[in-house]
N, C-alpha and C positions, 0 to 999 in steps of 0.2 A: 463723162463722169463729173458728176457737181462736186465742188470745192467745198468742206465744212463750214459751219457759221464761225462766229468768232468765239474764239476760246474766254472772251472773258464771262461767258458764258455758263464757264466750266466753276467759275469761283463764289455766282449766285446764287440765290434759290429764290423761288415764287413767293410772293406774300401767304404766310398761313392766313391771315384773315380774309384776305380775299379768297383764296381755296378752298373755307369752310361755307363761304357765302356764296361762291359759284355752286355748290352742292346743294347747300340752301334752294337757291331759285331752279334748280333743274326739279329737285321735290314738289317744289310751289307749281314748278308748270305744268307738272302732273293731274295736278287739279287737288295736293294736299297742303292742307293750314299747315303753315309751319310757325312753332312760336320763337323767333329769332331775337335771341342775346346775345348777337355777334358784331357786325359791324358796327364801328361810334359813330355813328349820323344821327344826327337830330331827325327826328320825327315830326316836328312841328313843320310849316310851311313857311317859306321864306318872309317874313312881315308886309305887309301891303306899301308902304308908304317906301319900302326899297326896291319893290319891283314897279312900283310908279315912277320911283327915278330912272330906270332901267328903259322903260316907255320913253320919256321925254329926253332920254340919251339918243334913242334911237330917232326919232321925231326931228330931233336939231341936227340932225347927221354927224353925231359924237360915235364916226362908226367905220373910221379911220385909222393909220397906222398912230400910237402915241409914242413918245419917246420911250428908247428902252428902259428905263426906270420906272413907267410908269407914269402916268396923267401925276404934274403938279400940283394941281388943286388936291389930289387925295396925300399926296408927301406931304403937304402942306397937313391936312389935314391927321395924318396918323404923328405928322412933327406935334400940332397940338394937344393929340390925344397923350402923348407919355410926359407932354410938361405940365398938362391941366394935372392929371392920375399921378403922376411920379416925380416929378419937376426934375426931369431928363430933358434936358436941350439936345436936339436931335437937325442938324441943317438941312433940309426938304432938298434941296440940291444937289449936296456930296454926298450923305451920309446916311440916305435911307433909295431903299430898290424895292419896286413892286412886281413879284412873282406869279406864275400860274398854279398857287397854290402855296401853302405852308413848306407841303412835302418838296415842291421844285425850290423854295425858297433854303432848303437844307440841301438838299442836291447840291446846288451852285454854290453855295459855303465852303463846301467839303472838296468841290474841284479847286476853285480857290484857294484852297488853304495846304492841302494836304501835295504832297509828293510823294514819287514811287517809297516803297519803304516805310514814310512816316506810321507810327503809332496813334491810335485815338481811341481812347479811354474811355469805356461804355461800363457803366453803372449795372447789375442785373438785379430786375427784371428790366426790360427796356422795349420801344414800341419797334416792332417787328423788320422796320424798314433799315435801321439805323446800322447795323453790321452790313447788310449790302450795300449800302448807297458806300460806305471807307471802301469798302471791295473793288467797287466799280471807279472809287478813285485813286484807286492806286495803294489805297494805305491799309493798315494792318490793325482790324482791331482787336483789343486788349480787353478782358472781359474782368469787371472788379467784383467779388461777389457781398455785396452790403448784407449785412444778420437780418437773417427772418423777423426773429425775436425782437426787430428795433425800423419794423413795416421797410425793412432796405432802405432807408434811409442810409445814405453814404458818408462815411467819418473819415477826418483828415487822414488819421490814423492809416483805415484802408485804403486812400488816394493816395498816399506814399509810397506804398508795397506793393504798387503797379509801375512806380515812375521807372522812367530810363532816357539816357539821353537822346531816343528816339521819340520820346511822347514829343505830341506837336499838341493835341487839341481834348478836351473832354467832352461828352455829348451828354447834356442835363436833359431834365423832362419836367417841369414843373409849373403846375401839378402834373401828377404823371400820368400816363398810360401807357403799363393795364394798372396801376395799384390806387390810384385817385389820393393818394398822398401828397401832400404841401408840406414841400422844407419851411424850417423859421429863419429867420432875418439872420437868426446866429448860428445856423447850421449850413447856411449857405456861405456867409463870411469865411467861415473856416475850410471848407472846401476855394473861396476866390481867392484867400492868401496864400494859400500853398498852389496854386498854379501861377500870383504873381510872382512869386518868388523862384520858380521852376520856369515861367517863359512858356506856360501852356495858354492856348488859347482857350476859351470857353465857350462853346457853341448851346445856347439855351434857348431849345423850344419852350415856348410858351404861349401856347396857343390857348389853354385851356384854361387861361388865366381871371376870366372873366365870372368862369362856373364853380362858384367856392361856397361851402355851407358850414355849418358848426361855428360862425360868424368868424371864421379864419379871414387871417389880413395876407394879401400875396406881396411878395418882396420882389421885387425885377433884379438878375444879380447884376445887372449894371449902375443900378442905383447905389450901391454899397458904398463907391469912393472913383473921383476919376481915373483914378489907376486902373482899378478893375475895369472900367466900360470901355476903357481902350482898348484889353484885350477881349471883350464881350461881342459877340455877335448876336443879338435877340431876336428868334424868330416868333410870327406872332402872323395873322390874318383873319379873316371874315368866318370861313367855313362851320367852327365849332359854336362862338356864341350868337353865331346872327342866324343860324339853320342857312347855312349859303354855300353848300359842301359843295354844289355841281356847279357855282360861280366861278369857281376857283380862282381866288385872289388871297393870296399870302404873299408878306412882308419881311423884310431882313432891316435892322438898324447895327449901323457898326461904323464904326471910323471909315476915313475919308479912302484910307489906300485900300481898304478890304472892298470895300462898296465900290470903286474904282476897277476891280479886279471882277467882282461879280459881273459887274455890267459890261465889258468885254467878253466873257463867256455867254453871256445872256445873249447881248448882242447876234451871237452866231449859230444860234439855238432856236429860242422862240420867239425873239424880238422882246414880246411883253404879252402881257396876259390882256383881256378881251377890253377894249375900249368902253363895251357897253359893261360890262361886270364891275371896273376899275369905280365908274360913273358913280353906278349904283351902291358901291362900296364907302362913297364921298355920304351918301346921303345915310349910311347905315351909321359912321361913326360922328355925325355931327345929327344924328336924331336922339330927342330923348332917351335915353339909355334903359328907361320900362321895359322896352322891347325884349330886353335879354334878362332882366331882374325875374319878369314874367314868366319866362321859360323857367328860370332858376329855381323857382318858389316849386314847380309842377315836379321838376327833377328830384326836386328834395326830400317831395310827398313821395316819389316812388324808391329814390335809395333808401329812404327807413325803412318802408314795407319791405323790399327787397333785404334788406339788410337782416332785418327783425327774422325774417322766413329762413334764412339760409343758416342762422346763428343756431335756428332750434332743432335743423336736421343733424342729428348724431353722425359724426364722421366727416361733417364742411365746416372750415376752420376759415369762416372770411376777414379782411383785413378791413376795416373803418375806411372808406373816402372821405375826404374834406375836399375834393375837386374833382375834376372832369366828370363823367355820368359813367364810372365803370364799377364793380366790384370784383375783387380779384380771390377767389378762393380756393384754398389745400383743401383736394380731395385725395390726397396718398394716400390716407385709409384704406382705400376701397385697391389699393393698389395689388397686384398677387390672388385678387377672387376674382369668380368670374361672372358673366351676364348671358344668358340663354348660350352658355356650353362654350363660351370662348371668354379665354384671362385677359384682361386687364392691366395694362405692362406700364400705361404710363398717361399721360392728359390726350394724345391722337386718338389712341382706342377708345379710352372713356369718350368721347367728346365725340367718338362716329358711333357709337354705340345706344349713347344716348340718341343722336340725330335717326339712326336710323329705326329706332325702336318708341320713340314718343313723341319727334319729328321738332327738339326740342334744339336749338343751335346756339350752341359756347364757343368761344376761339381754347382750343387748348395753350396753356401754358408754356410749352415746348418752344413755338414760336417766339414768345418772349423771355426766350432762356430759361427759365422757369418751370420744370415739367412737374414740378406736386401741384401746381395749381391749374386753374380754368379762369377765362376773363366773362365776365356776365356784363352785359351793356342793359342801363335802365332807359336809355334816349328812345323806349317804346312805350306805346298805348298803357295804365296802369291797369285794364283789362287782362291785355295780354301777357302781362305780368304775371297776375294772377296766377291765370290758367294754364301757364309756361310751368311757372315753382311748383304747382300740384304736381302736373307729371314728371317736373324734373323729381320731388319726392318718391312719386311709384317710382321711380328707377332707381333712386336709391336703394328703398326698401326691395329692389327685388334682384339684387347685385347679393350673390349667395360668397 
């Protein structure tokens, strides 16, 4: 008789976006178009001039174990990237750590930081992964619910009405995803003083920090005061603005004993992410920065069009992005009617309903706390854009 697997098992659940996207490609293998505004991966192709570095990594035999933090030259190099962009001194030595990926870059935070018990204070909407990764560290997360009416945007106000003296940490998303919102310089402040005054940690992804429109300016909350970036952990890496998702290389900056803490854990884990990826990574943030402006300019053409479409169908209430490449829209209208003989209960059933009747693919809202809404990803073809909104329309129009 086999022994069960491990019970911590029992406390997580499966990425919805990956389970709407695993359904996705079993349709696709079928031999049908699917028009997918699900997963956030850039569509564009990794830029030439960084899979050239990649080459001449491999070439020099840069294809070796590197220190667990991370190849130096690139510490080095993301230490330059936040004092050119932010004039954040970052010491390439103690104080920054190079992960296999953003997402493992938040992982190893959260084991770090978190103890059996602790509290960590999640904002809702929030990007799907983030309540399991506290689960899986032992900690307990605390769900704050920021006003619809104010794009959730989170106020000191409602940061307070969560605290207790088990809060350890908050987990930010900015710009977010699913809602492609950018706090301001002064709505972040106010949320960094009442965690320095509380003794809370701040753990702030910021990966998507590159991808901003409506000529929005992004604020890093560790630039705010050295106060704040002492207790600041900044996550940030390649993946979203460089199209470098299957690279996997993501970054943490934070003080000297946090980063000290990661890289013990790391150590015993994956070591470090790919010698050749790191490489290519060096050549990504010390290339003219076109590369990703480029991308940005294409993005921007498609969230208006996306935008424009979704505003003029009767019953989708979408929210304005100023970042990442998502649109996040209330479809609870349609909520209690039903679609070829079955009701409509909430963003799962719409969101398989659609998929399976016009082959049309949304992450439902549910996943990121949020079930009146759906997540639409523009980081595809402005084709298939197109073609995606029409039939996501006939399905509106035909939801009795």
């Amino acid at each position: 008789m086999k022994k069960p697997l491990s019970n911590k098992l029992d406390k997580i659940s499966p990425s919805m976006t990956l389970a709407i996207t695993s359904k996705a490609n079993k349709i696709k293998r079928e031999g049908t178009k699917v028009y997918s505004f699900g997963t956030g991966e850039p569509d564009f192709d990794t830029p030439s001039l960084i899979i050239e570095a990649a080459n001449e990594a491999m070439k020099k035999g840069i294809t070796r174990y590197t220190d667990v933090k991370g190849l130096i030259d690139l510490r080095q190099a993301i230490s330059d990237k936040y004092k050119k962009e932010f004039d954040l001194s970052y010491d390439p030595e103690t104080e920054i750590i190079v992960s296999s990926g953003a997402k493992h870059s938040l992982f190893t935070t959260l084991q770090a930081l978190i103890s059996d018990g602790d509290e960590v204070i999640i904002p809702v909407p929030y990007w799907v992964s983030y309540s399991e990764m506290v689960k899986v560290a032992g900690g307990e997360p605390i769900f704050v619910y920021p006003k619809k009416e104010n794009n959730f945007i989170l106020t000191k106000e409602e940061l307070k009405s969560v605290i207790t003296p088990k809060s350890k940490v908050i987990m930010l998303n900015n710009p977010s995803n699913p809602t492609g919102v950018v706090y301001t310089k002064e709505q972040l402040k106010e949320i960094a003083e009442v965690c320095l005054e509380e003794g809370i940690y701040i753990l702030s992804d910021e990966i998507y920090e590159m991808l901003l429109y409506n000529n929005r300016e992004f604020t890093p909350v560790a630039s705010l005061s050295e106060e704040i970036k002492d207790i600041t952990i900044t996550i940030n890496g390649a993946s979203k603005s460089y199209a470098m998702t299957g690279w996997r290389v993501g970054y943490a900056l934070a003080n000297k004993d946090i980063i000290k803490a990661m890289n013990t854990i790391q150590g015993q884990c994956v070591s470090h992410p790919s010698s050749i990826s790191q490489y290519a990574t060096v050549a990504a943030l010390k290339a003219d920065q076109s590369i990703v402006s480029d991308m940005v300019k294409e993005y921007d053409k498609r969230r208006k069009y996306m935008l424009e479409e979704l505003k003029g169908i009767e019953g989708v209430n979408p929210i304005e992005p100023d970042g990442a490449f998502y649109v996040f829209a209330d479809v609870s209208a349609f909520y209690g009617k039903e679609y070829n003989g079955k009701t409509i209960n909430g963003s799962i059933e719409f969101a398989d309903a659609l998929l399976s009747s016009k082959y049309v693919a949304v992450i439902p809202g549910i996943g990121f706390g949020a079930d009146d809404f759906i997540r639409f990803s523009y980081a595809t073809g402005m084709d298939d854009i197109k073609k995606g909104l029409k039939l996501f329309k006939e399905f509106i129009n035909e939801i009795k």
